[in-house]
matplotlib code that plots the C-alpha trace (Angstrom):
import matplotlib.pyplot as plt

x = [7.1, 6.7, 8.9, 9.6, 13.7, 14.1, 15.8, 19.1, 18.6, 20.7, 22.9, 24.5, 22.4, 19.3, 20.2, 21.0, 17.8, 16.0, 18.1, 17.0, 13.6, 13.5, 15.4, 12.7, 10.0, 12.0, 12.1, 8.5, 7.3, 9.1, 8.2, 4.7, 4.9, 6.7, 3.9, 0.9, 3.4, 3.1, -0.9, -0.4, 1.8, -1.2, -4.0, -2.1, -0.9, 2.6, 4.7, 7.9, 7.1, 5.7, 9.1, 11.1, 9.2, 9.1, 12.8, 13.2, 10.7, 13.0, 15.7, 13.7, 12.1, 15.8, 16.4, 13.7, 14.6, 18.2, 16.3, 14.2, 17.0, 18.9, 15.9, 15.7, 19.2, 19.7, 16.8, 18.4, 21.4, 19.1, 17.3, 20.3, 22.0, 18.9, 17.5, 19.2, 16.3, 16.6, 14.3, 12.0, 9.7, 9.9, 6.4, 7.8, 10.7, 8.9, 6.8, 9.6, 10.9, 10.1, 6.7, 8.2, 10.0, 6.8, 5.4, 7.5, 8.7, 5.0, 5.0, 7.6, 5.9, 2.5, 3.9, 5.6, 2.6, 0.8, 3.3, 3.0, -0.8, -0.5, 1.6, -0.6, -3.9, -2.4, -0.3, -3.8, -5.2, -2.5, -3.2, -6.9, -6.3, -3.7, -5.9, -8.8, -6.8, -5.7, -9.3, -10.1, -7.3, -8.2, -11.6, -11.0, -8.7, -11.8, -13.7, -11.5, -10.1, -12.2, -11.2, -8.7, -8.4, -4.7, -2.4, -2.9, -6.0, -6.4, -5.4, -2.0, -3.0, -2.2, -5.4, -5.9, -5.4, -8.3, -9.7, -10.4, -14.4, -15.3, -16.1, -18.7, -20.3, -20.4, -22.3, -25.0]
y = [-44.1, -42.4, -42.4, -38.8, -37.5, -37.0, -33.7, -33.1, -36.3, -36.9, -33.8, -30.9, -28.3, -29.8, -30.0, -26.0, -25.4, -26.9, -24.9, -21.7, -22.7, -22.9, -19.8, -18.2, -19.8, -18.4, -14.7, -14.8, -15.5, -13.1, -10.3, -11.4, -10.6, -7.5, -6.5, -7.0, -5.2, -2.4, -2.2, -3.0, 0.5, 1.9, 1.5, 2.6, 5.9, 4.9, 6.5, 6.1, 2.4, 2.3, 4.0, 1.5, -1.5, -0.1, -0.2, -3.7, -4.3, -2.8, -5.5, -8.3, -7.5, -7.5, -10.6, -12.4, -10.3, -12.4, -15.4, -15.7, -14.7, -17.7, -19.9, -18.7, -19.2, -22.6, -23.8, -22.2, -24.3, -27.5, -27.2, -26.4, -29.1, -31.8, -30.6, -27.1, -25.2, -21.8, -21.7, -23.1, -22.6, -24.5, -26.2, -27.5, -28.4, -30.5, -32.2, -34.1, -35.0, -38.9, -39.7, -40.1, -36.7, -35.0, -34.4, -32.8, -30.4, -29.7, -28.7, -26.0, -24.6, -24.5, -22.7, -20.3, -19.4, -19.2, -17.2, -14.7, -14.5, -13.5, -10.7, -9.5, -9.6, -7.6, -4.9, -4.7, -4.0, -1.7, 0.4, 0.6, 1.4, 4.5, 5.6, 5.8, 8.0, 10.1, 10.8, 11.4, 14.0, 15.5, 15.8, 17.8, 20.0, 20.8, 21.3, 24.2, 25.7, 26.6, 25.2, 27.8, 27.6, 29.1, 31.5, 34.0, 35.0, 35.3, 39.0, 37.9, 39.3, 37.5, 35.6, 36.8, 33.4, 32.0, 32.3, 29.2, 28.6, 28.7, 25.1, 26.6, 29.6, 31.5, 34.6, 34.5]
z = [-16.6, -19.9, -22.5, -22.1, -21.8, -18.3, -17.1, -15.4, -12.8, -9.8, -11.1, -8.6, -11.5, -10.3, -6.5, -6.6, -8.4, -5.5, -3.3, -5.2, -5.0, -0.8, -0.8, -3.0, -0.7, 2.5, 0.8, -0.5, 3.3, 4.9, 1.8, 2.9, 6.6, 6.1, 3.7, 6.1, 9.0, 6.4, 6.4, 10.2, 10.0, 7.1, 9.5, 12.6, 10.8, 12.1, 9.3, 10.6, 10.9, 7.5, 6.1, 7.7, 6.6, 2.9, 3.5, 4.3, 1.6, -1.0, 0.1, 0.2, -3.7, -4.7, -2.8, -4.5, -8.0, -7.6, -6.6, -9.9, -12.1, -10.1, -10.9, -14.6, -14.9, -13.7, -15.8, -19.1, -18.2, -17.5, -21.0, -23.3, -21.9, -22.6, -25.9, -26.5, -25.8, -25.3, -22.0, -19.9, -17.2, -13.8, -14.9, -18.0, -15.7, -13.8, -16.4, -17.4, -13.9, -13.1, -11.7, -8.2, -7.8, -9.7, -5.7, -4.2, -7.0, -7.4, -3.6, -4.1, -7.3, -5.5, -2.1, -4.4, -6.0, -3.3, -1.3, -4.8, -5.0, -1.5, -1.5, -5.4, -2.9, 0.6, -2.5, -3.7, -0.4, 1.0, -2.4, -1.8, 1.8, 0.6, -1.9, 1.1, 3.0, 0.1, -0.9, 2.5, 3.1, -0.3, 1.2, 4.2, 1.7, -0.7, 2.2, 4.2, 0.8, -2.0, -5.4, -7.2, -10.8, -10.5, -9.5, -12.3, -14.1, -18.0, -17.9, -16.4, -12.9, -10.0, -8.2, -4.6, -2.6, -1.2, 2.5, 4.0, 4.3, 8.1, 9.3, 12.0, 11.6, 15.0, 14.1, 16.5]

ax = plt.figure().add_subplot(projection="3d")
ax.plot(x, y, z, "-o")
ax.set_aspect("equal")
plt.show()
């Protein structure tokens, strides 16, 4: 063992902290699965579906909003009351854990991040897949409705609206 000041040992601040932590985990995993439901919902052009899962998502981003700031705070209390340090980051945490409970708080941070980079990757996907559609839609509009520059002209004049172009033309 290094000669490193070890952090908050065998104390209830540390024992919550973990607690936190698998909470965190829990709320990341299920955030997860209700995201990919979503792009389930996004594929399937199930809106309603796709409204309620944004719903739940909303409640799970606060649960894991309260969560961090849980996390955040519990490490403020660990550092000020080792060294008076104004923060620090669950890394730096567990840097200065003992060798032997180094594993297993490296598990926790690992998962998390994992569990994070997930969700980052299937956000990223469900935006790409939105933005599909959305070009797709605008498509089909550009190509019914011609492209008006307004309502009113330069002279002030209303702009007679535009026909919509004929798809087929059946003028034999």
């Amino acid at each position: 063992m290094t000669n490193k000041q070890t952090i908050c040992n065998d104390s209830p601040c540390k024992d919550k902290l973990y607690q936190v932590l698998l909470e965190e985990i829990s709320a990341y995993q299920y955030l997860a699965e209700t995201i990919k439901q979503k792009q389930d919902a996004i594929i399937r052009n199930q809106l309603e579906e796709l409204e309620n899962l944004t719903g739940v998502e909303r409640l799970l981003v606060r649960k894991v909003e309260n969560l961090v700031q849980a996390r955040q705070q519990y490490l403020h209390k660990i550092a000020q009351s080792t060294d008076g340090s104004v923060s620090l980051l669950l890394s730096q945490y567990i840097e200065q854990l003992n060798d032997g409970e180094k594993p297993r708080w490296r598990s926790i941070e690992q998962r998390i991040r994992r569990y994070v980079e997930r969700i980052r990757r299937i956000n990223l996907e469900n935006q790409q897949l939105i933005r599909a559609s959305l070009n797709y839609i605008n498509g089909l509009v550009e190509m019914l409705y011609p492209h008006q520059e307004g309502v009113y002209n330069a002279l002030g004049e209303e702009n007679a609206p535009a026909a919509a172009k004929p798809i087929l033309n059946v003028n034999v």
